[in-house]
C-alpha positions as CSV (number, residue, x, y, z in Angstrom):
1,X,123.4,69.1,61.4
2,X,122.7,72.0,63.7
3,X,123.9,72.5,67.3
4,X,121.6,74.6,69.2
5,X,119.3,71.9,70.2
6,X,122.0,70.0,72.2
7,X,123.2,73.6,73.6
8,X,120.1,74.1,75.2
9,X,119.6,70.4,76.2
10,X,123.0,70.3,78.2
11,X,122.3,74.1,80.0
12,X,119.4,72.4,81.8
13,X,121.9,69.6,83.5
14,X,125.5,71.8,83.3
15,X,126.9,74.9,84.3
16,X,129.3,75.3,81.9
17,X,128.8,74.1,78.1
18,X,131.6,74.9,76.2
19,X,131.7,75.1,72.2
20,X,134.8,74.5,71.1
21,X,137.0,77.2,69.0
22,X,134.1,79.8,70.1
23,X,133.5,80.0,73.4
24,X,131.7,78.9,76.6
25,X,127.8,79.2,77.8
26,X,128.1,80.1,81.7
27,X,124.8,79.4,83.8
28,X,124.2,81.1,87.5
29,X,121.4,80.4,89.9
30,X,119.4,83.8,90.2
31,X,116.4,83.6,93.0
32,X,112.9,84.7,92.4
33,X,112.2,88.8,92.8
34,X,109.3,91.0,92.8
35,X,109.0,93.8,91.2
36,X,107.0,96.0,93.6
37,X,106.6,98.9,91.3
38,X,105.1,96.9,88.1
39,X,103.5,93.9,90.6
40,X,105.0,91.4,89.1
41,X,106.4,88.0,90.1
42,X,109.4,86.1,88.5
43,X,110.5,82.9,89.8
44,X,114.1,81.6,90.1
45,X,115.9,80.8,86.7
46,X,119.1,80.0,85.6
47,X,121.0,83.2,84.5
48,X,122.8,82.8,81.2
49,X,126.4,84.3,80.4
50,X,129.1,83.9,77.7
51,X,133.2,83.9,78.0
52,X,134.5,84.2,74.3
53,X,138.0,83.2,76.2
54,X,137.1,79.6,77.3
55,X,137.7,78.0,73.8
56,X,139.2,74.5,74.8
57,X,137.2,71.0,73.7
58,X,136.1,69.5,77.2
59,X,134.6,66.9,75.6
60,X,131.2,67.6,76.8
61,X,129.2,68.9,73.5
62,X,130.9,66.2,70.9
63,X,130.3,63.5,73.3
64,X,126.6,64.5,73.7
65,X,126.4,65.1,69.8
66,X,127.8,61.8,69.1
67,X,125.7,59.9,71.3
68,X,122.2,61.4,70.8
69,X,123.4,61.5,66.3
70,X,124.7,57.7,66.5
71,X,127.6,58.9,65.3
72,X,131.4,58.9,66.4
73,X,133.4,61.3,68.5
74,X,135.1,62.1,64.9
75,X,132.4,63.0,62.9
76,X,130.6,64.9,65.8
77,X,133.8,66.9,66.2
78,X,133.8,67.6,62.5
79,X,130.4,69.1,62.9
80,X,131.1,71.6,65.9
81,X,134.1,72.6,63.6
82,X,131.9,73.6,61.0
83,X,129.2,75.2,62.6
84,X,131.5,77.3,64.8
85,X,132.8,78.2,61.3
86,X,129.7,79.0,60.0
87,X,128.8,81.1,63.0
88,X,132.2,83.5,62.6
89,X,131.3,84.1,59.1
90,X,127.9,85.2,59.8
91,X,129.1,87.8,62.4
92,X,131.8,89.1,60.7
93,X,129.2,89.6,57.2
94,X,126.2,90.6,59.1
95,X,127.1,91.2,61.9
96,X,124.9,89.4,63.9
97,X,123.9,86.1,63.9
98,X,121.5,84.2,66.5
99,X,121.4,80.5,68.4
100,X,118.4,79.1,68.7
101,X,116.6,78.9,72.4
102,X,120.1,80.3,73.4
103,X,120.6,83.7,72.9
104,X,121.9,86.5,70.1
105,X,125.4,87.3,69.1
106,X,126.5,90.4,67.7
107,X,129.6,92.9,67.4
108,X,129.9,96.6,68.8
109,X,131.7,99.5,67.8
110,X,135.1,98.0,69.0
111,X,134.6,94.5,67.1
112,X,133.7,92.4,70.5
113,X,131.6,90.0,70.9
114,X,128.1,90.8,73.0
115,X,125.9,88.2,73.6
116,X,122.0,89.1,74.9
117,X,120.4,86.0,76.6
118,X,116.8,84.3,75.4
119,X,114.2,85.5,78.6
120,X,111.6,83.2,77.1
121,X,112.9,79.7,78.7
122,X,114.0,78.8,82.1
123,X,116.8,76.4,82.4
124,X,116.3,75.6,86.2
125,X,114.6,72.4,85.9
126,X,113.6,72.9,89.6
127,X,111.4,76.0,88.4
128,X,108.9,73.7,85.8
129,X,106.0,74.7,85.8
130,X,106.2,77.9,87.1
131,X,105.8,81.1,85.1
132,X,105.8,84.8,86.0
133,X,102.6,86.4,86.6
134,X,101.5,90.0,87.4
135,X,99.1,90.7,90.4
136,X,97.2,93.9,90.1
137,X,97.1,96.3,92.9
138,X,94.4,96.3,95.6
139,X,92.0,99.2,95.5
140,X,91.4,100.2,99.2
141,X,92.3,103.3,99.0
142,X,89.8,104.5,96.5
143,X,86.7,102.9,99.1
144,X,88.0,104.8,101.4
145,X,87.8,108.0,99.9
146,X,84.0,107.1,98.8
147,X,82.6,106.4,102.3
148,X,84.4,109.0,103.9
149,X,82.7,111.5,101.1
150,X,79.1,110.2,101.7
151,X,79.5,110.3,105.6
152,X,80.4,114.1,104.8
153,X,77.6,114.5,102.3
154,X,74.9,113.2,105.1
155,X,73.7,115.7,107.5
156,X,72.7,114.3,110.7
157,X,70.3,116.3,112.4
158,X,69.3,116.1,116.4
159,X,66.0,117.0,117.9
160,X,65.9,117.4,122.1
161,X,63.4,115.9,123.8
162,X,61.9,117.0,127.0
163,X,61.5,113.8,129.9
164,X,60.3,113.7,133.3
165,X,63.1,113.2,135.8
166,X,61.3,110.3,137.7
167,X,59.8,108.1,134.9
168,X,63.3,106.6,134.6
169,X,63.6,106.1,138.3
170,X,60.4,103.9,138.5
171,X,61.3,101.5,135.4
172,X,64.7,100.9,136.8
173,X,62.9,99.5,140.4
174,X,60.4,97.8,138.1
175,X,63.4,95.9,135.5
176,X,65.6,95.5,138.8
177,X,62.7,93.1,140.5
178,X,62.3,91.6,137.5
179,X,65.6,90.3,136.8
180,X,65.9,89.2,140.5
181,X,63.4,86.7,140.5
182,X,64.1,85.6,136.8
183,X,67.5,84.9,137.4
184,X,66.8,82.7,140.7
185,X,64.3,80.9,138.5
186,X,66.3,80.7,135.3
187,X,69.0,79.3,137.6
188,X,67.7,76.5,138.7
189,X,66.0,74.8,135.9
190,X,69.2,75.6,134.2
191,X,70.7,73.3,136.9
192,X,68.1,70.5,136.7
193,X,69.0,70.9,133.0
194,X,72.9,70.2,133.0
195,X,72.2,67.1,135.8
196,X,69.6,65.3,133.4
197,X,71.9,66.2,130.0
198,X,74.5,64.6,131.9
199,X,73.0,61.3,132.4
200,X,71.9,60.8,128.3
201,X,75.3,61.4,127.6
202,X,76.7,58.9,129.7
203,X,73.8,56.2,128.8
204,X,74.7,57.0,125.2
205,X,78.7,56.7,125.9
206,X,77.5,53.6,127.9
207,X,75.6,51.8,124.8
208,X,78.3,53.0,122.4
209,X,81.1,51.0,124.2
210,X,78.9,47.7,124.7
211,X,78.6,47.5,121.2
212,X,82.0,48.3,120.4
213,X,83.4,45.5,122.8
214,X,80.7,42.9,121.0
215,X,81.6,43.9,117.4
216,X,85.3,43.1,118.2
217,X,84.6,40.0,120.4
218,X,82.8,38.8,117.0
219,X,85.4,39.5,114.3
220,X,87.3,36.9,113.5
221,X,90.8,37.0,111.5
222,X,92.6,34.5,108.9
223,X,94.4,34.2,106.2
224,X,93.3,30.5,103.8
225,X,96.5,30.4,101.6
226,X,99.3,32.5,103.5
227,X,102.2,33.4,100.3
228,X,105.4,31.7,100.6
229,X,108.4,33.9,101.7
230,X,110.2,34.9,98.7
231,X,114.4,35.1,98.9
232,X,116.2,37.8,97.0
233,X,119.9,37.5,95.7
234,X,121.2,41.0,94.9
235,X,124.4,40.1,92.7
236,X,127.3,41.6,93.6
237,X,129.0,44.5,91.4
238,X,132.1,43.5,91.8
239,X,131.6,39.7,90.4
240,X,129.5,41.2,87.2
241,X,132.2,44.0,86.6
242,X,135.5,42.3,86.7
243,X,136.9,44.4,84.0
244,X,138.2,48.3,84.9
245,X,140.0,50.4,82.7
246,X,142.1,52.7,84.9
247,X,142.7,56.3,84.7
248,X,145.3,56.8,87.0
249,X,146.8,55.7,90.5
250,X,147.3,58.5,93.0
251,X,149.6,58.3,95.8
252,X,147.1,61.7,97.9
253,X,143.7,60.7,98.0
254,X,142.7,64.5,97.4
255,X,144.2,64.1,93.8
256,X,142.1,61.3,92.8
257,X,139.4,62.9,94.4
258,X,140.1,65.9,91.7
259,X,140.4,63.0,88.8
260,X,137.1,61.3,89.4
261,X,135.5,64.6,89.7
262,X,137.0,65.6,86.3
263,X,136.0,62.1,84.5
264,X,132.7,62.6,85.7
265,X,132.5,66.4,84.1
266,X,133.6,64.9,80.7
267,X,130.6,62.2,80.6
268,X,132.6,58.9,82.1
269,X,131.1,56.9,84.2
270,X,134.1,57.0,86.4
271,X,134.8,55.2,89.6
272,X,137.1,55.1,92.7
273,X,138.9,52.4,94.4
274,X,140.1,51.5,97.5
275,X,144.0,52.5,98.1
276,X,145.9,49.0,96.9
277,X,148.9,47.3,98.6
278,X,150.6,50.1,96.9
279,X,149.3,52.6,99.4
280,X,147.8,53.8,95.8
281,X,144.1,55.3,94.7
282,X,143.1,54.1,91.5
283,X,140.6,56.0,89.5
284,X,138.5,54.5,86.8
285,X,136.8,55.4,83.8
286,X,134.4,52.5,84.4
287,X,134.1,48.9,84.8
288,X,132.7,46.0,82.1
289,X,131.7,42.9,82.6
290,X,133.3,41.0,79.6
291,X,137.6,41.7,78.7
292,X,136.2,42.4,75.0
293,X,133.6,45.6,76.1
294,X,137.0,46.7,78.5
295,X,139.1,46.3,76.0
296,X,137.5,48.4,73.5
297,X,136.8,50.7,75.3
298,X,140.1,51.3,76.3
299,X,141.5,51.4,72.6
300,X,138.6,54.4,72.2
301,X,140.0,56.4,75.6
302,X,143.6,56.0,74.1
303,X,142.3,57.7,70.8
304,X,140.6,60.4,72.3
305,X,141.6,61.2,76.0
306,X,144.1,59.3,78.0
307,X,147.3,57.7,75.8
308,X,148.3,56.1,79.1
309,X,144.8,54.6,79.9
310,X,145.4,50.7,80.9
311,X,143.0,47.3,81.8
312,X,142.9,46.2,85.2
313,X,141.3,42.8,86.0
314,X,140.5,42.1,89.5
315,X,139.4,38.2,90.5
């Protein structure tokens, strides 16, 4: 039973995924960049690191193991154990040794651990669907160049020409009368023109609104069989889930803040409670709706987290 699969499932939801005995897989949002010089485009990704000193079981892997395998928190510990096995052997015979989807693992000159992340996938689930790409330059430069070189390689050439000082002089008196008495005309058909386009457009607006008022005087709304209201009971979460097995009781609200935080890390679906009579803030691993589901699952948190885990029933 291999382990990278479930590595790389859990670095798309967690920061931190630790393996236990070998070491811990860090993530670290990194934002998009641009790479002026090669024109290329890389959107924001999770960053993946590796701390060979955070070795402690959190929980988080076996749990995930066990429940996607159908198999208990035991047996799913067993496996991590021997594949974390398997992995020392490999680096310490070869060494070098690679997890799949995750990243390669191999020793330098001083017998420490390097680890080179996978570039291929993106753990940033907020980044599907988007791939780098690589935009080519525009070429204006190089148009540039061409036109100015063909407006150099045409020779423009100017021939005078001789004119009579008083032609000009006559046109202009001839053009100037001319425009006089076409803009007096011009002006007032364009008059006339405005006043008569005026009057369609308000017999059209006119028309328009008549039949607008007769189309809605005619309509006519109803409903034959109306539906009967329909009444909704939301049950309460409280009445279904009578059954909490209890964590802790805090006496500062800020350290069952902490707890619940820290249940919630590990996979429980934990819960918080008012403070009591006691002045107390209880912290749950979760509620149940029947004493037999609370009660076994308590006898499982006692095995394998909390000793001092106990059932709280609430009426």
């Amino acid at each position: 039973m291999k382990i990278e699969q479930y590595i790389s499932q859990l670095l798309y939801r967690y920061q931190c995924v630790t393996v236990p005995g070998f070491g811990a897989f860090l993530t670290e949002y990194q934002s998009a960049q641009l790479d002026e010089n090669a024109h290329s485009f890389f959107p924001p990704k999770k960053s993946i690191a590796f701390n060979p000193f955070i070795k402690n079981n959190d929980g988080l892997l076996a749990n995930h193991l066990a429940q996607a395998e159908k198999v208990p928190y035991e047996i799913a510990v067993n496996v991590i154990n021997n594949e974390v096995s398997l992995w020392k052997t490999k680096i310490q015979e070869l060494g070098q040794f690679s997890v799949k989807n995750v990243g390669v693992f191999s020793l330098n000159q001083e017998k420490n651990i390097v680890f080179v992340p996978v570039d291929q996938i993106n753990y940033l689930k907020e980044s599907f669907g988007l791939s780098s790409f690589v935009s080519p330059a525009v070429k204006r430069e190089i148009y540039k160049y061409e036109s100015e070189g063909i407006e150099e390689k045409a020779p423009i050439a100017f021939t005078p020409e001789k004119r009579n000082p008083y032609k000009p002089l006559k046109y202009a008196a001839i053009i100037t009368l001319s425009l006089g008495l076409t803009s007096a005309i011009g002006y007032k058909l364009y008059d006339n023109y405005l006043e008569q386009v005026q009057q369609e457009t308000i017999l059209v607006q006119s028309n328009v609104q008549k039949k607008i008022n007769q189309k809605i005087q005619e309509a006519t709304f109803f409903i034959e069989n109306p539906l009967p209201a329909v009444t909704l009971t939301v049950p309460s979460e409280k009445a279904n889930t009578p059954y909490h097995v209890v964590a802790g009781a805090f006496r500062l609200e800020s350290n069952a803040e902490n707890a619940y935080q820290a249940l919630l890390k590990l996979g429980f679906k934990a819960k918080r409670l008012p403070a009591n009579n006691h002045g107390l803030f209880p912290v749950l691993y979760g509620s149940y709706p029947s004493y037999n589901e609370a009660h076994d699952a308590m006898k499982n948190i006692k095995k394998l987290d909390n000793k001092d885990a106990w059932l709280l029933i609430q009426e």
